[in-house]
DONUTI-318246 format. One record per residue (C-alpha): chain; residue number from 1; x, y, z. Coordinates in steps of 0.05 Angstrom, whole numbers. Layout:
N
<node kette="A" nr="NUM" xx="X" yy="Y" zz="Z"/>
...
END
This chain:
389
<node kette="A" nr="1" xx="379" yy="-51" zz="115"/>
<node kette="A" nr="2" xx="343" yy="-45" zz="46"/>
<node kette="A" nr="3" xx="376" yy="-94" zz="0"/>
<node kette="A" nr="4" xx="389" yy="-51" zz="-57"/>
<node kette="A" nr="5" xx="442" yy="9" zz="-53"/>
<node kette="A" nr="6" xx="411" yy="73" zz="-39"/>
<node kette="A" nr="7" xx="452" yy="109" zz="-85"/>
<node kette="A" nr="8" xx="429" yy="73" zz="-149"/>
<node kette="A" nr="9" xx="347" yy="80" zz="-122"/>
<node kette="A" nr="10" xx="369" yy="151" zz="-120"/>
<node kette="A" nr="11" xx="383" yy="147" zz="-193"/>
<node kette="A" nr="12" xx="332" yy="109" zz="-212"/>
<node kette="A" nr="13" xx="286" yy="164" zz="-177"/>
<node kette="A" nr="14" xx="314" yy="216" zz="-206"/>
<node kette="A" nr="15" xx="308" yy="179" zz="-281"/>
<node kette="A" nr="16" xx="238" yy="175" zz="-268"/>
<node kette="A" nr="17" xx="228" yy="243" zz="-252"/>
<node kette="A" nr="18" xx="271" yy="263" zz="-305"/>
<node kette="A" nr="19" xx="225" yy="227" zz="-345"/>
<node kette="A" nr="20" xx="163" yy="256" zz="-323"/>
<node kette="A" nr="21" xx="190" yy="324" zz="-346"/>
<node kette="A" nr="22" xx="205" yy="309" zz="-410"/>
<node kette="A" nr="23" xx="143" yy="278" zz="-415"/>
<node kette="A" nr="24" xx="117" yy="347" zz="-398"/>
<node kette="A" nr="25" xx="162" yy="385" zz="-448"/>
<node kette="A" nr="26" xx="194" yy="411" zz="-394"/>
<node kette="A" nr="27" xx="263" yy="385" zz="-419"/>
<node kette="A" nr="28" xx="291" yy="368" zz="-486"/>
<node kette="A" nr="29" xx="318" yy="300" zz="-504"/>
<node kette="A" nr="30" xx="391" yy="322" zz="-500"/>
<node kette="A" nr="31" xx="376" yy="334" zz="-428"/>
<node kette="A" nr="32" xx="345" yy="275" zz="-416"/>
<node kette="A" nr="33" xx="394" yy="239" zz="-440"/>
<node kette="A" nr="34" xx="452" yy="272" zz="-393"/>
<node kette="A" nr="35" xx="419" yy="258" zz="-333"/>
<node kette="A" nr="36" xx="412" yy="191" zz="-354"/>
<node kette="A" nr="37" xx="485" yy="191" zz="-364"/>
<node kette="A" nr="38" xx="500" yy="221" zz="-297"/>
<node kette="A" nr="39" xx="462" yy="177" zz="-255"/>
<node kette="A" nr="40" xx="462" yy="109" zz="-282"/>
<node kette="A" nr="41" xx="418" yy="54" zz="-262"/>
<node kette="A" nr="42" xx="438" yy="-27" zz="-273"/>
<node kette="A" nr="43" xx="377" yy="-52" zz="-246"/>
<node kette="A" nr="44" xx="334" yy="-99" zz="-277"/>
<node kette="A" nr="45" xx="266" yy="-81" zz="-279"/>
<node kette="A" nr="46" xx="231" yy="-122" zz="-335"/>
<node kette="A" nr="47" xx="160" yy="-86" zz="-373"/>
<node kette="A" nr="48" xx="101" yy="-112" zz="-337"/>
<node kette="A" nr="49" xx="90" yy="-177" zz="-380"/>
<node kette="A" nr="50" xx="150" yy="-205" zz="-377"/>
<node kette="A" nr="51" xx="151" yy="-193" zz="-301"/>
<node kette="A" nr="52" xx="92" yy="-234" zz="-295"/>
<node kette="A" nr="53" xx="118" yy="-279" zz="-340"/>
<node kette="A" nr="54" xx="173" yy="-291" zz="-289"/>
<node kette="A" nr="55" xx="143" yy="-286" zz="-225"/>
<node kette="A" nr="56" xx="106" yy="-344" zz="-254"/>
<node kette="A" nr="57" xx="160" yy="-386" zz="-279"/>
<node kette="A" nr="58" xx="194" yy="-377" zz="-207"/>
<node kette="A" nr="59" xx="141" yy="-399" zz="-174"/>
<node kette="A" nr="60" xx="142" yy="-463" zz="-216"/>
<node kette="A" nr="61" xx="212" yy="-481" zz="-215"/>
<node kette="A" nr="62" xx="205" yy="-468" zz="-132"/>
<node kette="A" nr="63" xx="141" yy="-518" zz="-129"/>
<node kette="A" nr="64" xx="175" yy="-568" zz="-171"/>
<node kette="A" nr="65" xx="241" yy="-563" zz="-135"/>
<node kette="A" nr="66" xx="209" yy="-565" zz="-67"/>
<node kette="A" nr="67" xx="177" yy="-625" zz="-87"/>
<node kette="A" nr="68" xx="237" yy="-655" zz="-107"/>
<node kette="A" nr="69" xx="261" yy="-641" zz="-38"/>
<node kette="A" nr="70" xx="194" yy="-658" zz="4"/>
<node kette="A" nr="71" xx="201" yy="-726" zz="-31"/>
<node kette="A" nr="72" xx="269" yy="-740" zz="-24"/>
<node kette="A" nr="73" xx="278" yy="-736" zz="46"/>
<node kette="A" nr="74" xx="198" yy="-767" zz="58"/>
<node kette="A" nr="75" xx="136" yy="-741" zz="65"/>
<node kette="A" nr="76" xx="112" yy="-791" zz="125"/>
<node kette="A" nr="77" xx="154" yy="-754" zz="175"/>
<node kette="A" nr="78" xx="127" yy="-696" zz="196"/>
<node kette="A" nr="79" xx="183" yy="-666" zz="237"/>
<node kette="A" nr="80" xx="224" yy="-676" zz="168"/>
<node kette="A" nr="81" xx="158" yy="-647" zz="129"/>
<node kette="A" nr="82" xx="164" yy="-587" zz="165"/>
<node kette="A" nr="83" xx="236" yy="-580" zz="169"/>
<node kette="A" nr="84" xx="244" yy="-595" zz="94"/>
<node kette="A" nr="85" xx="198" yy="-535" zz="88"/>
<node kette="A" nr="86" xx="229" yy="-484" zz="131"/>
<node kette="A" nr="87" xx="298" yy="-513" zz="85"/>
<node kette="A" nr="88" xx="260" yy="-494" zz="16"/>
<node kette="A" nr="89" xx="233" yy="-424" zz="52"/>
<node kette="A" nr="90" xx="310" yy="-416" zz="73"/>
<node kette="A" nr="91" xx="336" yy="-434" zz="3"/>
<node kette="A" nr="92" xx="282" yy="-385" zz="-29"/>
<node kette="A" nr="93" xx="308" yy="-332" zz="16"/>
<node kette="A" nr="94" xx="387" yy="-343" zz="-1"/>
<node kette="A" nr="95" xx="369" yy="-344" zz="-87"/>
<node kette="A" nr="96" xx="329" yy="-280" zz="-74"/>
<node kette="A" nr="97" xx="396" yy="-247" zz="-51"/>
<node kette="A" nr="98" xx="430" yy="-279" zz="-99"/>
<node kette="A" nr="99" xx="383" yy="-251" zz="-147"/>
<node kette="A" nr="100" xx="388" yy="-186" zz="-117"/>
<node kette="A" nr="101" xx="460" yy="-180" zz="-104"/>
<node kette="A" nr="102" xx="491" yy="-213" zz="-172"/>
<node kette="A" nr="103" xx="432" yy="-201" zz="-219"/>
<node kette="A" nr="104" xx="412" yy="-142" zz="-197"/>
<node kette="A" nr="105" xx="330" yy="-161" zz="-197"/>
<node kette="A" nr="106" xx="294" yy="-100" zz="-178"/>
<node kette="A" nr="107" xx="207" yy="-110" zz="-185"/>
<node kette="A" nr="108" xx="231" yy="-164" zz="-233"/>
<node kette="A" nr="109" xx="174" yy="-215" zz="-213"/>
<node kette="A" nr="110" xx="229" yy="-259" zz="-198"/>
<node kette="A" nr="111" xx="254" yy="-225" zz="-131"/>
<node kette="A" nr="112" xx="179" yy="-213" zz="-108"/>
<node kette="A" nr="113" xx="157" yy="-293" zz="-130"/>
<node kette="A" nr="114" xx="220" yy="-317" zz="-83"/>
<node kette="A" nr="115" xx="202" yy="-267" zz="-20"/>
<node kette="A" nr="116" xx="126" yy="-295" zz="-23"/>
<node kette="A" nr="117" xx="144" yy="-363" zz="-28"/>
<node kette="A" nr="118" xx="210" yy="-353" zz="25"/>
<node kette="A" nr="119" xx="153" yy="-322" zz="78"/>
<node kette="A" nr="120" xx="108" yy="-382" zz="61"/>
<node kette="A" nr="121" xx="147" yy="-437" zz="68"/>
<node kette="A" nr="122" xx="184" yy="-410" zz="129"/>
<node kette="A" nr="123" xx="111" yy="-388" zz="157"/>
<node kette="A" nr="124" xx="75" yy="-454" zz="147"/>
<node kette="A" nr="125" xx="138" yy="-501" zz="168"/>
<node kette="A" nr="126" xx="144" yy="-461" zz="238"/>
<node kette="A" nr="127" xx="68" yy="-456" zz="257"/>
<node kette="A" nr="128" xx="32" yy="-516" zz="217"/>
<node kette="A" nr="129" xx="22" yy="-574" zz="262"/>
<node kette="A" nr="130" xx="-6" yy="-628" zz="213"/>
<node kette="A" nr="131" xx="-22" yy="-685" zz="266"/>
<node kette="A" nr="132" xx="-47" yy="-644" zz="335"/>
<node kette="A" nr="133" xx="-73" yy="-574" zz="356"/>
<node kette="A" nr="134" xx="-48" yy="-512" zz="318"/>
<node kette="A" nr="135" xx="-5" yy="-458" zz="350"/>
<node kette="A" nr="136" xx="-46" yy="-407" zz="389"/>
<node kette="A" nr="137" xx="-64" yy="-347" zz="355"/>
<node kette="A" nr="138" xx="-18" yy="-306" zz="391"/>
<node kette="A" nr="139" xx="37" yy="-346" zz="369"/>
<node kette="A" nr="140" xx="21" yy="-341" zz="292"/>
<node kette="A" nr="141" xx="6" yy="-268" zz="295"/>
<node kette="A" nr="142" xx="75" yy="-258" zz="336"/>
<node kette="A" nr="143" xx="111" yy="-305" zz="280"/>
<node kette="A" nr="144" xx="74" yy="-277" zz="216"/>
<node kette="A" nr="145" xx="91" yy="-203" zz="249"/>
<node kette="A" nr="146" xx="158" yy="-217" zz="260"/>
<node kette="A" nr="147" xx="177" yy="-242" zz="185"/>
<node kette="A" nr="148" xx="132" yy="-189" zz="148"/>
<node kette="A" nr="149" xx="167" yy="-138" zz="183"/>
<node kette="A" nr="150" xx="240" yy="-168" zz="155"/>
<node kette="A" nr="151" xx="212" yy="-171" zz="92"/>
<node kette="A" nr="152" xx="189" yy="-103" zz="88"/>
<node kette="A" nr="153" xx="248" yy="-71" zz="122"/>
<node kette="A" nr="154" xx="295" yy="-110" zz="85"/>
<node kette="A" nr="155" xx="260" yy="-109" zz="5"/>
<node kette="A" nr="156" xx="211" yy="-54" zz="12"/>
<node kette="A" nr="157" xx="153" yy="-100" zz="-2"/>
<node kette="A" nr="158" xx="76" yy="-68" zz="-7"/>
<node kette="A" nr="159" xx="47" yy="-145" zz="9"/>
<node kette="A" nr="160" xx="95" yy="-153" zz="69"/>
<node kette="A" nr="161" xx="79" yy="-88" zz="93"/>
<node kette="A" nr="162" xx="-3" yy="-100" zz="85"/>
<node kette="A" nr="163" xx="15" yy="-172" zz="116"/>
<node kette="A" nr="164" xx="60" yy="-137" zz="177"/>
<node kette="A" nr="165" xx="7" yy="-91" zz="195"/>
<node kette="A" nr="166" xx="-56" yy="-142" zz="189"/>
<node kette="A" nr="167" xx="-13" yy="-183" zz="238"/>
<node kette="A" nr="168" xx="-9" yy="-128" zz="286"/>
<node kette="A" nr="169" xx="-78" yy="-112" zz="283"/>
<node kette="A" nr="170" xx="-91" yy="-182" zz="296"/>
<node kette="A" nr="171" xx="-50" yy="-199" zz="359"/>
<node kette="A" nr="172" xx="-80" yy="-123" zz="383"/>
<node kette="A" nr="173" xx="-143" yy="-163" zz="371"/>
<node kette="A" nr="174" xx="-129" yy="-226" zz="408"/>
<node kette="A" nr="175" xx="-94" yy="-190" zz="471"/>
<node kette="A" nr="176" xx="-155" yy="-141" zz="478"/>
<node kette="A" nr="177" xx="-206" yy="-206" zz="476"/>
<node kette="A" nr="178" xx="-175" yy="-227" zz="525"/>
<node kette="A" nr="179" xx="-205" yy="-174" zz="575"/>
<node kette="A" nr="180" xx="-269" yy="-215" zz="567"/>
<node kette="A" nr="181" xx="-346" yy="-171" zz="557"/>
<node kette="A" nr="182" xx="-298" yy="-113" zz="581"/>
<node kette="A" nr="183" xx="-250" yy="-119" zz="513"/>
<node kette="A" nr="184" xx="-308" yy="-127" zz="478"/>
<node kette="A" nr="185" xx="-335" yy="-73" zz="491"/>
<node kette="A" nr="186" xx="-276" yy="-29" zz="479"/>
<node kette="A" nr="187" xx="-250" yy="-68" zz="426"/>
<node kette="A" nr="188" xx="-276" yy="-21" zz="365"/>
<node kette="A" nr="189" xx="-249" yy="41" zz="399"/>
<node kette="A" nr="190" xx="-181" yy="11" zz="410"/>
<node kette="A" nr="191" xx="-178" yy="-10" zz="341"/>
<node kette="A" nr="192" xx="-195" yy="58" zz="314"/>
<node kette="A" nr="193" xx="-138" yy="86" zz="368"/>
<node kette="A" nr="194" xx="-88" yy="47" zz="342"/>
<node kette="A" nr="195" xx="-103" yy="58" zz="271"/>
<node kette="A" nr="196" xx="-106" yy="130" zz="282"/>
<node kette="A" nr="197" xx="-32" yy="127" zz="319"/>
<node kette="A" nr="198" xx="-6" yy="81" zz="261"/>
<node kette="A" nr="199" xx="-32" yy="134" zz="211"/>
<node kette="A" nr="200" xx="-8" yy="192" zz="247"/>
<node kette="A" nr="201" xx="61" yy="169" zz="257"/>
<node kette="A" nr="202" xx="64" yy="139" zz="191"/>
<node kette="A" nr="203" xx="46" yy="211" zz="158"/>
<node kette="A" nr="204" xx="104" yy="236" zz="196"/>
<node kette="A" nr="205" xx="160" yy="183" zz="187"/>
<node kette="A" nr="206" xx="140" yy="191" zz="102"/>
<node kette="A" nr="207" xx="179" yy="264" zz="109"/>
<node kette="A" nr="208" xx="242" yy="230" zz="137"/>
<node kette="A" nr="209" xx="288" yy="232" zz="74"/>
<node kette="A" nr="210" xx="327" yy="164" zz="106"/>
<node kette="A" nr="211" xx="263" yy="133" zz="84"/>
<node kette="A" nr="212" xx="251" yy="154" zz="25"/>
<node kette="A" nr="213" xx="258" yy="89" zz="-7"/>
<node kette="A" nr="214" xx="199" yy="55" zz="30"/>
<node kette="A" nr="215" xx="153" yy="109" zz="12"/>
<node kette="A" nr="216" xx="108" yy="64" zz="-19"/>
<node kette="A" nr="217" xx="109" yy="20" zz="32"/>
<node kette="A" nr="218" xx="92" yy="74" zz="78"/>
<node kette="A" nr="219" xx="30" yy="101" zz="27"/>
<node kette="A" nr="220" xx="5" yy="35" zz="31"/>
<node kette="A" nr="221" xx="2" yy="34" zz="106"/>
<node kette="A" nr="222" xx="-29" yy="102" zz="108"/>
<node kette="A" nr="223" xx="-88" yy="81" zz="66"/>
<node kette="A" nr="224" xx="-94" yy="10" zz="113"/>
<node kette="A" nr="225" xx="-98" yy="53" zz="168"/>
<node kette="A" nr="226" xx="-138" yy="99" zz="146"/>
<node kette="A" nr="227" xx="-192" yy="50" zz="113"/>
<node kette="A" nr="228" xx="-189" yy="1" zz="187"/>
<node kette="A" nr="229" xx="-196" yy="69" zz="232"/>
<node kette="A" nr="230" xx="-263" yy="78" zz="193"/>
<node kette="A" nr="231" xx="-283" yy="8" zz="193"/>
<node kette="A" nr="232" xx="-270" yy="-11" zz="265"/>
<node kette="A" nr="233" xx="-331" yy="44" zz="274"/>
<node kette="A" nr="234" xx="-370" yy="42" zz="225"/>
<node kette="A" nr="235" xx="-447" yy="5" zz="245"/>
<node kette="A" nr="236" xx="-452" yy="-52" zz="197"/>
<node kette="A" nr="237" xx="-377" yy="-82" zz="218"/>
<node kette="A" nr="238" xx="-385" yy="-69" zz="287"/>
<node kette="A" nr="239" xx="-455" yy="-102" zz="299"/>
<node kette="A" nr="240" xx="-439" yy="-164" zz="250"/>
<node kette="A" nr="241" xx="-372" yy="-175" zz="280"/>
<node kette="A" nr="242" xx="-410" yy="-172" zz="339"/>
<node kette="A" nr="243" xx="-464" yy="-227" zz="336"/>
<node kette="A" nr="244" xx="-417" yy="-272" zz="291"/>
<node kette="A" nr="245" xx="-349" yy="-265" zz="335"/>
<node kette="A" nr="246" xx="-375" yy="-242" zz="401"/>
<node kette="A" nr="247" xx="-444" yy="-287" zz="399"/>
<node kette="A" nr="248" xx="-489" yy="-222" zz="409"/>
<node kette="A" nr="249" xx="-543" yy="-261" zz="381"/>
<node kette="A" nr="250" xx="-585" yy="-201" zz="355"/>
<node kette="A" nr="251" xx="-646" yy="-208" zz="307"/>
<node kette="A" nr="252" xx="-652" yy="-174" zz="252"/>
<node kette="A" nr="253" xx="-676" yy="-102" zz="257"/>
<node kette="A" nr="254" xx="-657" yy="-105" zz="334"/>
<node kette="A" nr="255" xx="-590" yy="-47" zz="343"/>
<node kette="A" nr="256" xx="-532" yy="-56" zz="382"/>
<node kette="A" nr="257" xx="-522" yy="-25" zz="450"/>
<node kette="A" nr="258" xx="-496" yy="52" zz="442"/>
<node kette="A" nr="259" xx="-511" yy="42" zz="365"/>
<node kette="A" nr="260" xx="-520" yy="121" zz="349"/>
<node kette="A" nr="261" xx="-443" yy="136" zz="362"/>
<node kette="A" nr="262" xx="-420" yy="80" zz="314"/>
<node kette="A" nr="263" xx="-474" yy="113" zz="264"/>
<node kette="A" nr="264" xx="-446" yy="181" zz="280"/>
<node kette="A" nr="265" xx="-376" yy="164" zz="261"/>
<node kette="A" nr="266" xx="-402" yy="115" zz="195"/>
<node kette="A" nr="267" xx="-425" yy="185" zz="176"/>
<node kette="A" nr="268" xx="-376" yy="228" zz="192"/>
<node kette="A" nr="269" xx="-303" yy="197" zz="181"/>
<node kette="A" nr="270" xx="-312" yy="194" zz="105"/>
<node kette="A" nr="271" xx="-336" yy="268" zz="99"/>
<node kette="A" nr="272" xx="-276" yy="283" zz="152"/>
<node kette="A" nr="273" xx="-224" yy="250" zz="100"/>
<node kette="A" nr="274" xx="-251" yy="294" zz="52"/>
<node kette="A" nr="275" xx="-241" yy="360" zz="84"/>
<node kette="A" nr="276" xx="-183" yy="341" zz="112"/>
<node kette="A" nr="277" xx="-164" yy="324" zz="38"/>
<node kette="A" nr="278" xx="-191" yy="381" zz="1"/>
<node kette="A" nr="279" xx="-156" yy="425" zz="65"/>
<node kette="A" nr="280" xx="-90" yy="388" zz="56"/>
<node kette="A" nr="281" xx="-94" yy="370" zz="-20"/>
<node kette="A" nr="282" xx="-83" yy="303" zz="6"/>
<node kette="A" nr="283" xx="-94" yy="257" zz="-52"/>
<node kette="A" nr="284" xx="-88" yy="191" zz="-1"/>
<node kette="A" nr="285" xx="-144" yy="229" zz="47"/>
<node kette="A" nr="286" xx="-187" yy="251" zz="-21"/>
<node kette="A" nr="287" xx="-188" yy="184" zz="-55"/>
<node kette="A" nr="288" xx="-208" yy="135" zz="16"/>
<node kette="A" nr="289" xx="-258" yy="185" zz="30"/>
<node kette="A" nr="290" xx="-286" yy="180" zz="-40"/>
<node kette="A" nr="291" xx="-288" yy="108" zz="-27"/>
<node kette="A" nr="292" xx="-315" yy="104" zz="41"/>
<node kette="A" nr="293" xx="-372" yy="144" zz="17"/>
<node kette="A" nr="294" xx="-400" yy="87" zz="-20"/>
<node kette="A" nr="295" xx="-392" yy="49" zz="47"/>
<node kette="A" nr="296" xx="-433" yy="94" zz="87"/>
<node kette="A" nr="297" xx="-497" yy="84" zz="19"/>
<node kette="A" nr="298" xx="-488" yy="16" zz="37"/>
<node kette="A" nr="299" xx="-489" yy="12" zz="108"/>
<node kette="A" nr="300" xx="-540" yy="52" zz="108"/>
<node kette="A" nr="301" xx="-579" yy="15" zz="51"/>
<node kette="A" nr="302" xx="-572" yy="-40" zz="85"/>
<node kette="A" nr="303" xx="-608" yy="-20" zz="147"/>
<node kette="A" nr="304" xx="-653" yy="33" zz="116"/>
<node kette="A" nr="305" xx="-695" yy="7" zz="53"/>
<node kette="A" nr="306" xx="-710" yy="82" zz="27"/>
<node kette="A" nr="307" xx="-730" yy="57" zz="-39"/>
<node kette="A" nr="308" xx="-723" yy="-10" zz="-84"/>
<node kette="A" nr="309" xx="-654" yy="-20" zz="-100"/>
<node kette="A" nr="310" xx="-656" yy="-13" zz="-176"/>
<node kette="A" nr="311" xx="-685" yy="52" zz="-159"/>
<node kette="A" nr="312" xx="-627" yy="74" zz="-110"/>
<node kette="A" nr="313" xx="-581" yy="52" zz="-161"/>
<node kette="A" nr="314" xx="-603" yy="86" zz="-222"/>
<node kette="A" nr="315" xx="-609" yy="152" zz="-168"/>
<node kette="A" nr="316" xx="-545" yy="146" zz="-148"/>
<node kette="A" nr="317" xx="-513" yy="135" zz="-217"/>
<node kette="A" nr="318" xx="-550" yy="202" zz="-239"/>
<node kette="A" nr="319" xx="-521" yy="224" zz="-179"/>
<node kette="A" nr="320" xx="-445" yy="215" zz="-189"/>
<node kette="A" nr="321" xx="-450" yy="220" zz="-258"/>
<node kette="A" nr="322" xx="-488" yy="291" zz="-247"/>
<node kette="A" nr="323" xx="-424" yy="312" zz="-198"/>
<node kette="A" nr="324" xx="-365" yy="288" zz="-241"/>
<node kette="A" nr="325" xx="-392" yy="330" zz="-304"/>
<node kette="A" nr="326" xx="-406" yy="383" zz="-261"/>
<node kette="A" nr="327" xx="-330" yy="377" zz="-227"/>
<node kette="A" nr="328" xx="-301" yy="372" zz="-294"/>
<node kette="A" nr="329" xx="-328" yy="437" zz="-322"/>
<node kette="A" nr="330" xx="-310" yy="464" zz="-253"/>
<node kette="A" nr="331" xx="-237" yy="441" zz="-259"/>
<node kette="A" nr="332" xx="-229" yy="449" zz="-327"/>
<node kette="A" nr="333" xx="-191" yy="517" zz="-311"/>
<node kette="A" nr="334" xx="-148" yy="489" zz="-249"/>
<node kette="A" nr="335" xx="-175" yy="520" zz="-189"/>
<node kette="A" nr="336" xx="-139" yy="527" zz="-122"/>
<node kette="A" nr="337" xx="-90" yy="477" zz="-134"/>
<node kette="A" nr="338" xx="-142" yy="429" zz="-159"/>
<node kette="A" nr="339" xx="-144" yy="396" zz="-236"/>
<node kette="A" nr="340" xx="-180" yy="347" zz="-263"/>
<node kette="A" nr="341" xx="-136" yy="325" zz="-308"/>
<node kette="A" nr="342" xx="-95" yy="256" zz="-291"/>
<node kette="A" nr="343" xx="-19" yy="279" zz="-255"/>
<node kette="A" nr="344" xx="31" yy="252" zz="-290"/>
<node kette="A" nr="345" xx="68" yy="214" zz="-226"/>
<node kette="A" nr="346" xx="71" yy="145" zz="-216"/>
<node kette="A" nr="347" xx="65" yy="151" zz="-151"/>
<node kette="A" nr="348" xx="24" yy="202" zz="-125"/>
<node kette="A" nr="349" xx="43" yy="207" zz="-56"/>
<node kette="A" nr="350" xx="110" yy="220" zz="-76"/>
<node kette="A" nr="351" xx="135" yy="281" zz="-34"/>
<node kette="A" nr="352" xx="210" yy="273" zz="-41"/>
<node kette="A" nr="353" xx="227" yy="338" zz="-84"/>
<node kette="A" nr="354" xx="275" yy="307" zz="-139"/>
<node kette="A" nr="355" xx="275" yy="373" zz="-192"/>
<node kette="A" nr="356" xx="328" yy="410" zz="-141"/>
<node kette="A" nr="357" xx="378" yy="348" zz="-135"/>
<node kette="A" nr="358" xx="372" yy="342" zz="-207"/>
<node kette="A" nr="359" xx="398" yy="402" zz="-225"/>
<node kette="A" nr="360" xx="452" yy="403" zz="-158"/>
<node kette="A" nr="361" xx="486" yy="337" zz="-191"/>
<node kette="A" nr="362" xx="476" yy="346" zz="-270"/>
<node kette="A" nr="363" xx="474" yy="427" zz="-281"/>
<node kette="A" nr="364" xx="548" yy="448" zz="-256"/>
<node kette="A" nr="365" xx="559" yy="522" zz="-252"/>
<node kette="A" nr="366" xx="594" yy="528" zz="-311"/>
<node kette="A" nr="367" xx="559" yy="491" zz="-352"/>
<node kette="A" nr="368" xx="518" yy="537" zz="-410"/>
<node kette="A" nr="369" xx="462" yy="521" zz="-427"/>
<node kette="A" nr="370" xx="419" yy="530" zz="-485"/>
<node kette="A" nr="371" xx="354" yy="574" zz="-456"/>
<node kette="A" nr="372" xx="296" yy="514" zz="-477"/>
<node kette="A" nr="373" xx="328" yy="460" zz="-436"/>
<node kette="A" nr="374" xx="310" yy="498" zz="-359"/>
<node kette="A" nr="375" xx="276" yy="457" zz="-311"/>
<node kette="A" nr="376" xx="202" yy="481" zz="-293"/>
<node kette="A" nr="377" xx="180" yy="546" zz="-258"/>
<node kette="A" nr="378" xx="139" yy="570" zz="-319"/>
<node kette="A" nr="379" xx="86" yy="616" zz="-301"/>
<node kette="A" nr="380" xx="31" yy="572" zz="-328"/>
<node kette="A" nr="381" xx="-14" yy="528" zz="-294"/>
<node kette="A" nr="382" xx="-13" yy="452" zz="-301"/>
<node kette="A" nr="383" xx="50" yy="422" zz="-314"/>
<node kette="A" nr="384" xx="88" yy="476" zz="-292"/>
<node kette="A" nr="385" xx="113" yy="508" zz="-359"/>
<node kette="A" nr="386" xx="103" yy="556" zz="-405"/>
<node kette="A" nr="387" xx="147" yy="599" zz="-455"/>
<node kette="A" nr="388" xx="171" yy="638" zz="-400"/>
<node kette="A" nr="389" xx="222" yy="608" zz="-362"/>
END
């Protein structure tokens, strides 16, 4: 399904874990070098400016050319309008395989500018109706579901994936307003449900080596799901979505009906991530509970006026400022697993164990070698090494 051959991701895995031990003196240049050898890579993966660089030149050439197009076969038709579009989307799609397949474009900006603009076009020329009534907006969510998913099953694509599972959300949304005051009613709970199923079997699938290639696709989704399952409960969403969507009409200072349990779990889902975190070493469960701790200061700031806000400010800075000195001299021996000093990954979720296939495919059992090129296992902390190997 993925576009790009699994054996050469492999490699390219393995390079960058390669890599990240030499980085760590866990590996001498010579070594480095053979692996690279053993498990080449001829993908094209551009430094970060010139992948901007192209992602914008593509999308030029693709607004200039669909111009071209729009205009040639006339703008005043808006059967042909559309269709032209849904063409350009189609044409996007068949140079991003092109690009794929021949030129081997992997996060080039090119590949990435041509699967945006092929889900746009495609998108906007099936549901846009430019002269009567849109599409309903089960139909859009359906549609915009449908080609997110492709996208993401077939490039591995974090926006597609964020896009596939805001669509889902959404038509969850629709079908459950549908139930009338009832729905309503229910709605942030089934929210949080679905979240919470989406997260757990998320979690699980991300162990599945067959899917090891759409593991940040997967991280991605786990955070999403993580961040809505708090947010469908927390008090400030719920009773704002509430009188703007749902026509409450409250006045201000007035609560909404059964308002304690949504401030129960504003509370208590962000200090939940944390243990579960801290329990786990969970950096994905550590980090959005970090974050949805400012959440719960403002939600309840917001409602509760304890003290001017300059003043809450400056308290809180001292506050967080006060705890990460305080963590750092805690840390600065690593304690229970914990550091505070920055990992070396570039992906921290990262759970696929690369060391052991590294050495399976480059180390044959013959092969000597000398005694300061062996892979980790030192009996320091940290990175893993030491001068006893």
């Amino acid at each position: 399904m993925i576009a790009w051959s699994s054996t050469t991701l492999d490699n390219l895995d393995i390079q960058t874990e390669a890599a990240k031990a030499h980085r760590q003196h866990c590996i001498s240049n010579e070594t480095l070098e053979t692996i690279r050898q053993a498990h080449p890579v001829n993908l094209y993966t551009p430094n970060p400016i010139i992948r901007i660089g192209l992602f914008i030149l593509t999308v030029i050439c693709v607004n200039f050319s669909m111009g071209f197009i729009l205009l040639t076969i006339g703008i005043n038709n808006e059967g042909a309008l559309r269709g032209g579009m849904v063409f350009c989307g189609l044409v996007c799609y068949g140079i991003l395989e092109f690009a794929v397949r021949e030129k081997k474009c992997y996060n080039s900006g090119i590949n990435e500018a041509l699967l945006w603009m092929a889900t746009s076009l495609i998108s906007t020329g099936l549901l846009v109706d430019f002269s009567s009534t849109m599409p309903s907006p089960t139909t859009i969510a359906m549609v915009m579901l449908l080609l997110t998913t492709l996208a993401t099953l077939r490039f591995a694509d974090m926006l597609s994936a964020t896009g596939a599972y805001i669509s889902l959300l959404a038509l969850i949304f629709i079908q459950v307003l549908k139930l009338g005051s009832t729905g309503k009613m229910i709605m942030p709970f089934v929210i949080m449900g679905v979240s919470l199923v989406i997260y757990l079997i998320v979690t699980k699938q991300m162990k599945r080596h067959a899917l090891r290639h759409y593991r940040n696709s997967l991280t991605l989704l786990r955070i999403l799901s993580l961040i809505t399952l708090y947010l469908a409960g927390n008090y400030y969403v719920v009773r704002e979505t509430s009188n703007t969507m749902f026509d409450l009409q409250l006045p201000p200072g007035q609560g909404i009906p059964g308002g304690w349990i949504f401030w129960i779990l504003t509370v208590t889902i962000p200090l939940l991530y944390l243990y579960s975190g801290i329990r786990k070493k969970d950096a994905v469960l550590l980090r959005t509970g970090l974050i949805l701790v400012s959440i719960v200061v403002f939600t309840v700031r917001y409602y509760h006026h304890l003290a001017p806000v300059e003043i809450a400010m400056v308290l809180a800075g001292i506050m967080l400022t006060g705890g990460a000195w305080a963590l750092i001299k805690y840390l600065h021996t690593p304690k229970y697993g914990f550091t505070y000093k920055e990992a070396d990954e570039a992906n921290m979720a990262d759970s696929m164990r690369i060391e052991s296939l590294i050495i399976a495919q480059t180390f044959t059992p013959g092969q000597s070698q000398p005694p300061q090129n062996g892979f980790g296992g030192g009996s320091g902390g940290g990175g893993g090494s030491s001068g006893e190997f």
